[in-house]
C-alpha positions as CSV (number, residue, x, y, z in Angstrom):
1,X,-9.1,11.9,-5.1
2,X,-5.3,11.6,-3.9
3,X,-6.5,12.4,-0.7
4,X,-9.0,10.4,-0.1
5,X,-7.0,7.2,-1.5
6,X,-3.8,8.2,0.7
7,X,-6.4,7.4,3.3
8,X,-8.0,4.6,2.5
9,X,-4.8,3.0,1.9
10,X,-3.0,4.6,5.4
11,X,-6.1,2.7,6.7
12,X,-5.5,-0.6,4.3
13,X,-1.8,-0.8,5.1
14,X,-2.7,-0.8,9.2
15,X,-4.8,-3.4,9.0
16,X,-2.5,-5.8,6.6
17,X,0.5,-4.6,8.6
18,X,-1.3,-4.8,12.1
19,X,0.4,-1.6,13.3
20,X,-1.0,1.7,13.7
21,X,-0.2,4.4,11.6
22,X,-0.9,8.4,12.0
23,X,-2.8,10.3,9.3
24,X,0.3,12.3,8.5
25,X,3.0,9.5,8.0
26,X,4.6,8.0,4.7
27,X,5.1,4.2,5.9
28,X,8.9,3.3,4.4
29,X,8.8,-0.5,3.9
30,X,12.5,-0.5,4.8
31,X,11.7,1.3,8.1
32,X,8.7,-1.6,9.2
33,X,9.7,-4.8,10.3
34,X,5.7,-5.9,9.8
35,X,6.5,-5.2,6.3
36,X,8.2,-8.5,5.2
37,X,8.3,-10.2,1.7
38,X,4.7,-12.1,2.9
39,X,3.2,-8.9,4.6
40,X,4.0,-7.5,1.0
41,X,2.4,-10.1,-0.9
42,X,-0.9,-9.8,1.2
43,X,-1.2,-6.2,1.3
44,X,-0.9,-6.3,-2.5
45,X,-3.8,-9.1,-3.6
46,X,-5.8,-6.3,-0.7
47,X,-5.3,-4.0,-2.9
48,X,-6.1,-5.4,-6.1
49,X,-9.5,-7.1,-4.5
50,X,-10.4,-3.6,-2.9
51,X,-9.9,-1.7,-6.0
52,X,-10.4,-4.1,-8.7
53,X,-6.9,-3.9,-10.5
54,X,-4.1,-5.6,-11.2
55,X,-0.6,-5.0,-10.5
56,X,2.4,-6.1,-12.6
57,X,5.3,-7.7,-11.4
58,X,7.3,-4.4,-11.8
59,X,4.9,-2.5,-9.7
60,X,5.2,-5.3,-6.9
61,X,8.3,-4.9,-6.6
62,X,8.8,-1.2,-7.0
63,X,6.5,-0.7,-4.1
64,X,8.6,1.0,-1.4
65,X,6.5,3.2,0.3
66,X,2.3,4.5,0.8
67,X,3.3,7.2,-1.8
68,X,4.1,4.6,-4.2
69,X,0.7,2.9,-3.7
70,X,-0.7,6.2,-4.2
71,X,0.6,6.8,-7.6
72,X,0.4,3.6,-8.8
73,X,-3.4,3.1,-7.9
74,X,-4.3,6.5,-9.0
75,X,-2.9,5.7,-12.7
76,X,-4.7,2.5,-12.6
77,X,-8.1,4.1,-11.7
């Protein structure tokens, strides 16, 4: 499944982001300058109407990174 989900969230971050990312990159929120504070906010209420979870404060603000979506969402599923 950790495929699959790296993918539909490669695809999910894009969109909230409005920037085109490659199949084989690791988006750094550092490293974007789309990925502000607000950017943040909205790609995480995405994510928890897409998948129908909730995230904790902790994980909001631990997210750094697609790979940390990744392994958060797959311990939620």
């Amino acid at each position: 499944m950790s495929r699959e989900l790296r993918q539909q969230l490669l695809e999910l971050l894009a969109e909230v982001l409005e920037v085109p990312l490659s199949q084989d990159s690791n988006p750094q929120r550092h490293s974007l300058d789309s990925w502000d504070s607000l950017k943040h906010m909205e790609l995480i209420l995405s994510l928890e109407e897409t998948f129908g979870i909730r995230f904790t404060s902790d994980e909001v603000a631990s997210v750094e990174s697609l790979e940390d979506l990744v392994r958060i969402i797959e311990v939620k599923l």
